[in-house]
C-alpha positions in Angstrom: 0.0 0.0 0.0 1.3 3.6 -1.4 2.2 5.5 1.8 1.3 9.0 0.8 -1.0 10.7 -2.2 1.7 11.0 -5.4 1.4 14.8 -4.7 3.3 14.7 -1.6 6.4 13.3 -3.0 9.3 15.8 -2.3 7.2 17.2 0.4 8.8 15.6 3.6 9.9 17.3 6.7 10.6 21.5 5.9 14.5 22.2 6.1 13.1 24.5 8.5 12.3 21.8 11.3 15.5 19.7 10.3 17.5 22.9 11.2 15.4 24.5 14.1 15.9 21.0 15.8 19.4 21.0 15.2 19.9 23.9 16.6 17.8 23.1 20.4 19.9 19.9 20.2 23.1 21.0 19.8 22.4 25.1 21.6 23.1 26.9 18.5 22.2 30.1 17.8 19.5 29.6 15.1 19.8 32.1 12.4 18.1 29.9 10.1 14.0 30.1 10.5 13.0 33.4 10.3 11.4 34.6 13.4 12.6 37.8 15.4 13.7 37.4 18.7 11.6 40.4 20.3 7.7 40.8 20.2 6.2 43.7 18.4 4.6 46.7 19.8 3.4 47.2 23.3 0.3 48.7 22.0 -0.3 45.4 20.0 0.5 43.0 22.5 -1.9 44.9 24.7 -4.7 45.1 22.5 -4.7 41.6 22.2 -5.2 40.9 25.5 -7.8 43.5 26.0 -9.6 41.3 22.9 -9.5 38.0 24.9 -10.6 39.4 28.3 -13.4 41.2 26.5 -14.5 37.9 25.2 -13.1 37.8 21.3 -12.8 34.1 21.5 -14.8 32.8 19.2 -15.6 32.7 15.3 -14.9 35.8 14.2 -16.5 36.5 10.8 -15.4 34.2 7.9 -14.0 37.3 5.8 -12.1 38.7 8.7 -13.7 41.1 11.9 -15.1 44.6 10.0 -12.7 46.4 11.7 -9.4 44.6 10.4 -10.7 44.1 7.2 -10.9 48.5 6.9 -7.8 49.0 8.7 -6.2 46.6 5.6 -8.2 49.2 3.4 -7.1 52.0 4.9 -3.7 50.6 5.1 -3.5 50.1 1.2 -5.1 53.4 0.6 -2.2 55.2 3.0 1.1 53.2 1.6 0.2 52.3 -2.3 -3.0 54.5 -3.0 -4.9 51.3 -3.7 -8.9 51.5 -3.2 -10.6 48.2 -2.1 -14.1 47.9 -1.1 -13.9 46.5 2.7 -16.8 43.7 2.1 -16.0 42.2 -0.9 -12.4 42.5 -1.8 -10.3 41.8 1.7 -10.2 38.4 2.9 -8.5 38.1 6.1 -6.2 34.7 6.5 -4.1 32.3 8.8 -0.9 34.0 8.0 0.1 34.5 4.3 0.6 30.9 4.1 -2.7 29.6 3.9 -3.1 33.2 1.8 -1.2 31.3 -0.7 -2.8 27.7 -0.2 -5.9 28.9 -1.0 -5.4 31.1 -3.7 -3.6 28.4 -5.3 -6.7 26.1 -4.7 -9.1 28.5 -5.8 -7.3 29.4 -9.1 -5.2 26.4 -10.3 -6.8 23.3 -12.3 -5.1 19.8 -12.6 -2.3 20.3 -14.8 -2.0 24.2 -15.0 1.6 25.7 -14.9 2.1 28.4 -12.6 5.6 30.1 -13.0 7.3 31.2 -9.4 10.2 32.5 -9.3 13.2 30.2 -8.1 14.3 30.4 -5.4 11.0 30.1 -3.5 9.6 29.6 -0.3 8.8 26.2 -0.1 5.3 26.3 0.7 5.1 27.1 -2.6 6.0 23.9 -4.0 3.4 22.1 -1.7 0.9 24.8 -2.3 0.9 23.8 -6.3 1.1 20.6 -5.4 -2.3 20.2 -3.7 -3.8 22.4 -6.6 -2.5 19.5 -8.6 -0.6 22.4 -10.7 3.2 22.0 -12.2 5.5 24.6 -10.9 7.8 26.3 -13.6 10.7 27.9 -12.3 12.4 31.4 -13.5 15.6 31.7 -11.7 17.0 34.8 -10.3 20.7 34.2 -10.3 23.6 35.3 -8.0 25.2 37.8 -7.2 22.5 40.4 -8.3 19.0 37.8 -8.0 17.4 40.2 -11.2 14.8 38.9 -13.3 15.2 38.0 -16.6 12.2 39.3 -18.4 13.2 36.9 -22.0 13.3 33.8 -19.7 9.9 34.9 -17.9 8.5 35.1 -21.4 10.1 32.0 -22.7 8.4 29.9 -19.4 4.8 30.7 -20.5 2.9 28.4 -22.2 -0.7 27.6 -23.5 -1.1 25.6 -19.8 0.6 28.7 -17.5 -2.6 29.6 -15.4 -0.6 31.7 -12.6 2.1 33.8 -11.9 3.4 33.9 -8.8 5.3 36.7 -7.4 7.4 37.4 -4.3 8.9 40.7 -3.6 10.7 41.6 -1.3 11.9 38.0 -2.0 12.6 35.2 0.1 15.4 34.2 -0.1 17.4 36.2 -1.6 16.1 39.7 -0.5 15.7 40.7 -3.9 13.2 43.8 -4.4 12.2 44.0 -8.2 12.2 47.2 -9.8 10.1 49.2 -11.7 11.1 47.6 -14.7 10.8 44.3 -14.1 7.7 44.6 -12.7 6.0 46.2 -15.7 7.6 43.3 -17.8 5.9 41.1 -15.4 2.9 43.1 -16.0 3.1 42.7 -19.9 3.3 39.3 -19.5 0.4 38.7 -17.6 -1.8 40.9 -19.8 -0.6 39.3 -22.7 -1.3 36.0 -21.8 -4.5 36.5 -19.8 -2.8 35.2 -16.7 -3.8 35.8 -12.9 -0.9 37.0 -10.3 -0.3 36.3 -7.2 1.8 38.2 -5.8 3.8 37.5 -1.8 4.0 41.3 -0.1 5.1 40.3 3.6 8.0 42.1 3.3 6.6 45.0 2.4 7.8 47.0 5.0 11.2 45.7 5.0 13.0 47.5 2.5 16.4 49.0 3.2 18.3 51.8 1.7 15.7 54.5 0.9 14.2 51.7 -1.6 10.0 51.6 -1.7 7.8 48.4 -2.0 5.7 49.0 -5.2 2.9 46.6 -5.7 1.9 45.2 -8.8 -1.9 45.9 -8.1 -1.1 49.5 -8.4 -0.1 48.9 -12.1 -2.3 50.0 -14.7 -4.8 47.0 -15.9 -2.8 44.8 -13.0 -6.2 45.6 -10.2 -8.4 42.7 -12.0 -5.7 40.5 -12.3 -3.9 40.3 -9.0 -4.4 38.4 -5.7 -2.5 40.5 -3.6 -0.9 39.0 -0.1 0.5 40.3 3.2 0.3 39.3 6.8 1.0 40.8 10.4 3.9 38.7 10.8 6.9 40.1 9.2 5.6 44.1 10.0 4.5 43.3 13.3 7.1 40.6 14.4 4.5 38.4 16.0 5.1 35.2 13.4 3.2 33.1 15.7 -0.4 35.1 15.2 -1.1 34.0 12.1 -2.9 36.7 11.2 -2.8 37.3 6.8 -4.6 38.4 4.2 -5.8 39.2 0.7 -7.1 41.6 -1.4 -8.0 42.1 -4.7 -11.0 42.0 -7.2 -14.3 40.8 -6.0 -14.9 37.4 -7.6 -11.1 36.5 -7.0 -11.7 37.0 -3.1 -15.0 35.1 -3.2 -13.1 32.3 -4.9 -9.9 32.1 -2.4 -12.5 32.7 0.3 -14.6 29.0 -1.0 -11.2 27.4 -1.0 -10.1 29.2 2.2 -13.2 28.4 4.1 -12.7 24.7 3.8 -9.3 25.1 5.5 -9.5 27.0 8.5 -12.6 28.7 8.2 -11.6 31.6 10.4 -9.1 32.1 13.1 -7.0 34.5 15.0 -10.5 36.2 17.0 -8.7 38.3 19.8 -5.1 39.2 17.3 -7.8 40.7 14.7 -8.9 43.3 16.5 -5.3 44.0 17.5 -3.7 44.2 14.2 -6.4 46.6 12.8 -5.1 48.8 15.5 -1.6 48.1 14.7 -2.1 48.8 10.7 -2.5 52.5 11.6 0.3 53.1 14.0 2.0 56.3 12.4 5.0 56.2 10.0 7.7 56.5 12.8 6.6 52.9 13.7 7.2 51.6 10.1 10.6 53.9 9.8 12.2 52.5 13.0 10.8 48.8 12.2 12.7 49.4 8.6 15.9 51.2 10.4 16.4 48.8 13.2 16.5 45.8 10.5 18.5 47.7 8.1 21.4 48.5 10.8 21.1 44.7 11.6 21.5 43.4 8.3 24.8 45.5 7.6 25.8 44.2 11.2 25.5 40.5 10.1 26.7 40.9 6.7 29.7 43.1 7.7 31.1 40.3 9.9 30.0 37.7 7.8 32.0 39.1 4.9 35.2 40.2 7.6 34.7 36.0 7.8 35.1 35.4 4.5 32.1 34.8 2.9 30.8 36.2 -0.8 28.0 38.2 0.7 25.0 39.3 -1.0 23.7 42.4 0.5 19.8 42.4 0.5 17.6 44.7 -0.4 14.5 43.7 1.8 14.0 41.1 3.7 15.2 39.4 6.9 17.8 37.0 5.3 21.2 37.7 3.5 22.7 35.0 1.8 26.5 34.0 1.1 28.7 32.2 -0.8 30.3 29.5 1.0 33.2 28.9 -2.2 35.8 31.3 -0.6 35.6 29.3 2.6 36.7 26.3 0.8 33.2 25.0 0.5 30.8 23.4 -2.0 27.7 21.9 -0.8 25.3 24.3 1.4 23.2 21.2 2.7 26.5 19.9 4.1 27.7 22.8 5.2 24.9 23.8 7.3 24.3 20.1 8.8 28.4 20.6 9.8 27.7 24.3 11.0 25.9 23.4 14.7 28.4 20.8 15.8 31.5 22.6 14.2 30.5 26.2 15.6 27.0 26.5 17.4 25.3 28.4 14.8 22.1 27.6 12.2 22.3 28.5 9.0 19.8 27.2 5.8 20.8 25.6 2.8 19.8 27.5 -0.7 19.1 24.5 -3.1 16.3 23.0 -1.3 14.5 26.3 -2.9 15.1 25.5 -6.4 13.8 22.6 -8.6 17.3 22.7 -10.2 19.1 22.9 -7.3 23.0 23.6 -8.9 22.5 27.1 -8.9 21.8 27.3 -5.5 23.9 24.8 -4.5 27.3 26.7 -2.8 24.2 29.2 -1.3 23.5 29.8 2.3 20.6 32.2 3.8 21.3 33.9 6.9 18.3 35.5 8.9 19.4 39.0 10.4 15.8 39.7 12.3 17.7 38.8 15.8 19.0 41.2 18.6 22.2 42.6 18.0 23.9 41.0 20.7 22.8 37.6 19.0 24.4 38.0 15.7 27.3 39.0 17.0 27.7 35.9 19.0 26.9 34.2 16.0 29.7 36.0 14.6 32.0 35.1 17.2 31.2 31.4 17.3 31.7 31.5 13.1 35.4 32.2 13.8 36.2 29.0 14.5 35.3 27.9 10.6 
């Protein structure tokens, strides 16, 4: 008897929870998943408890509380001058994740190609997988991680259904520019294809750089499941609290597949993260500051180490090249990495389909105190 549906195949244990459990077994300091260290607001924290002991502990609404689902309208309104009708174009998730899931489900038929840009976060391989989809990769390549717009083109075919976007991108930190995202555009338009596009690192862009959505491009609004969550922006990763927006029918169709997943969640965090969505822009400058001076911290001494570094853009991961050190292989690299030096680091490759591009790559998560990395740092020395 076949242990598993064929759709699962590949889709073992995340590289996450191999590395995470490395690191409580061997006391490493994890700068592998990426979680921050420190909780979010005060205000946020607060207004979650507040929720609870007023007795926001039950279904909330299957779209999302009223109140959240305006403060995500407002929110896009303020940032991005996008206009979305609170009732019948927000859907409010279980983290971006299920975000995904479900607009994957809602919008992918057995056998449709959606194209996702490679590396990817690997809950996008499972996330096509359930659709019963076939992902296509486009690679963004080291050191610079651009897009090739000619091998976008060249990936569509008469199948490709979806495309799906992630910028700021994880892993690599990548934002895409103006350019590349109107070529990204054209394709879609061309080709009649739906995008969905990964935002939760909207906030976290470095070096006076802007997160531009692709819903805000002209004949994009129709054609675009847009994504975010409270995690990243927040840092409260363990609230689970996403969501989408974009054109009516497309929120009415991830919200039948979405339904059927969770249903709703997240009662006493919802009314806390409308709050939180209009906390004024020093918030969102220091949140973007504070990660920025963290990121050249850990990729300062990572470089003084010896590693090719590649600076991101956004994000809360850097990633190096392990080659100068006199390595090859990132898998066993970071497997040697806790028991050789106390530290977590993730493996590249297992984000690509072809995985040799990726291969001598290593991603780094900066979104720790200060006094962590640089014990990281410290421990690294011995390499």
């Amino acid at each position: 008897m076949r242990e598993h549906a064929v759709r699962l195949d590949g889709l073992g244990t995340t590289i996450f929870a191999e590395m995470s459990a490395l690191a409580v077994a061997t006391g490493s300091v994890n700068l592998g998943q990426g979680f921050p260290d420190t909780d979010g607001p005060d205000s946020l924290l607060e207004d979650a408890i507040a929720a609870i002991r007023a007795g926001a502990n039950q279904y909330p609404p299957a779209r999302g509380i009223p109140a959240l689902r305006q403060a995500i309208v407002d929110h896009q309104k303020r940032f991005y001058d996008l206009s979305y009708d609170p009732d019948t174009q927000v859907l409010v998730t279980t983290g971006a994740t299920e975000a995904v899931a479900a607009a994957l489900l809602a919008l992918v038929e057995p056998g449709d190609e959606v194209i996702a840009l490679e590396p990817y976060y690997d809950s996008y391989a499972a996330g096509i997988a359930f659709a019963g989809g076939r992902r296509v990769p486009v690679t963004l390549r080291a050191p610079d991680y651009r897009l090739d717009l000619d091998e976008l083109r060249a990936a569509v075919t008469p199948r490709t259904k979806v495309l799906l976007i992630n910028s700021p991108h994880n892993p690599t930190g990548t934002v895409l520019t103006d350019d590349e995202l109107r070529g990204i555009c054209a394709v879609a338009i061309e080709h009649d294809l739906v995008v969905i596009t990964d935002e939760v690192y909207e906030h976290l862009v470095y070096d006076g750089r802007q997160h531009t959505p692709l819903a805000s491009y002209d004949g994009m609004a129709e054609r675009t499941v847009s994504i975010s969550s409270a995690g990243k922006t927040f840092s409260v990763t363990g609230w689970k609290i996403g969501w989408v927006t974009g054109a009516p029918s497309v929120v009415t169709a991830v919200t039948t597949a979405k339904q059927f997943l969770t249903f709703t969640s997240g009662a006493p965090f919802q009314p806390a993260v409308a709050n939180a969505l209009a906390l004024g822009n020093e918030y969102f400058d220091a949140l973007r500051a504070d990660l920025q001076s963290r990121r050249d911290l850990l990729c300062d001494g990572l470089a003084a180490l010896g590693f090719e570094v590649h600076r991101p853009a956004g994000t809360y991961f850097v990633t190096t090249d392990i080659r100068p050190l006199g390595h090859t292989d990132g898998i066993a690299f970071c497997r040697m990495l806790p028991e050789r030096a106390g530290v977590v680091a993730i493996p590249h490759q297992v984000f690509y389909d072809n995985p040799a591009p990726g291969r001598p790559l290593v991603r780094w998560a900066f979104c720790k105190q200060p006094q962590v990395l640089q014990e990281a740092l410290t421990r690294l020395q011995t390499l």
